[in-house]
C-alpha positions, -999 to +999 in steps of 0.1 A: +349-135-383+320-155-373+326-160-337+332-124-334+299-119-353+285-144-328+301-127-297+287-091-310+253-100-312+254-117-279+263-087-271+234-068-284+211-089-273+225-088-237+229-052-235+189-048-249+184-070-221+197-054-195+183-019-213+154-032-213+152-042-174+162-008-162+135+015-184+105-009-169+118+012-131+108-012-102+089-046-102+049-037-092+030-066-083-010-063-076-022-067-045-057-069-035-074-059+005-106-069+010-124-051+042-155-062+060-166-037+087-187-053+116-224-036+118-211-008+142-184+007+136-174+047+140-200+052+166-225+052+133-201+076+114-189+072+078-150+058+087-124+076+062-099+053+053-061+062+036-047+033+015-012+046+012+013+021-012+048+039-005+083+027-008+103+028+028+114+066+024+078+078+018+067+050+043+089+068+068+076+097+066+043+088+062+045+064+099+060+099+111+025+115+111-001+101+136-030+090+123-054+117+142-030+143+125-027+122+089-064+136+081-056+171+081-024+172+066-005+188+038+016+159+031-016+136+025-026+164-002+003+160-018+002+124-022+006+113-061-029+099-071-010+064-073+004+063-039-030+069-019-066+059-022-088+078-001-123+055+004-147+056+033-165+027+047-199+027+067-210-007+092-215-036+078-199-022+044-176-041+024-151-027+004-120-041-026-091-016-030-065-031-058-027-017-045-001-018-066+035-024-047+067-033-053+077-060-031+114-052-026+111-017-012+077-011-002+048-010+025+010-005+019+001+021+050-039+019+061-048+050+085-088+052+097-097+082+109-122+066+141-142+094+162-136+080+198-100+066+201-067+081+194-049+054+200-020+050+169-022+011+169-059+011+166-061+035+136-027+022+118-018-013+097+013-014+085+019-042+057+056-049+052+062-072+023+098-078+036+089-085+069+065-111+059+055-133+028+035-112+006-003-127-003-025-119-032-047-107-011-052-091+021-085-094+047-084-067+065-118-061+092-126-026+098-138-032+135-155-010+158-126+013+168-100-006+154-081-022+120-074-058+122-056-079+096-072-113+094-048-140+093 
């Protein structure tokens, strides 16, 4: 009787466990990007910026639209509040954006929306946690008519 007692509440406790695990839905870790624009940036115009924390199927979509066409779109509208931060940065501004992301299955997606270039890999970072080590936090310069990340 008492090793089936024993065995049952293992069990229980197991099976809360596991419960347990499943309700919290995917592991969110924070993540922090710090961006430094130079002092010119834009050709002197306020630079919107998208911070867009996806998992691959939303990233996919997401990389699908340029970013000269990500500015106007319907699918940015319809971005849940925690999958896009929508900022804008001036020269020499400096800015902190806390990102939420699960590590497993997910990319944080910057698109700047720069006057004079229309160039995707000037306007576009892409930060793939599975492709690389994932860091606290990210330095990312906001140059002239381009996004860097800093190593």
């Amino acid at each position: 009787m008492k090793k089936t007692r024993n065995f049952s509440m293992g069990l229980a406790i197991s099976l809360a466990l596991a419960l347990t695990g499943c309700a919290g839905g995917p592991r969110q870790t924070d993540v922090t990007l710090q961006l430094k624009a130079d002092e010119s940036i834009n050709d002197g115009i306020l630079l919107p910026i998208d911070v867009i924390a996806v998992d691959e199927g939303k990233a996919a979509a997401v990389l699908g639209v340029s970013p000269d066409e990500w500015f106007g779109s319907r699918q940015r509208e319809q971005m849940a509040p925690d999958e896009i931060q929508k900022l804008a940065i001036r020269g020499g501004g400096n800015r902190t954006v806390p990102v939420k992301i699960n590590p497993q299955n997910g990319k944080i997606i910057l698109y700047a929306d720069y006057e004079s270039t229309s160039q995707r890999e000037q306007q576009q970072l892409v930060i793939d946690p599975k492709k690389e080590s994932l860091r606290d936090t990210y330095h990312i310069k906001v140059k002239k008519n381009f996004l860097e990340l800093a190593p």
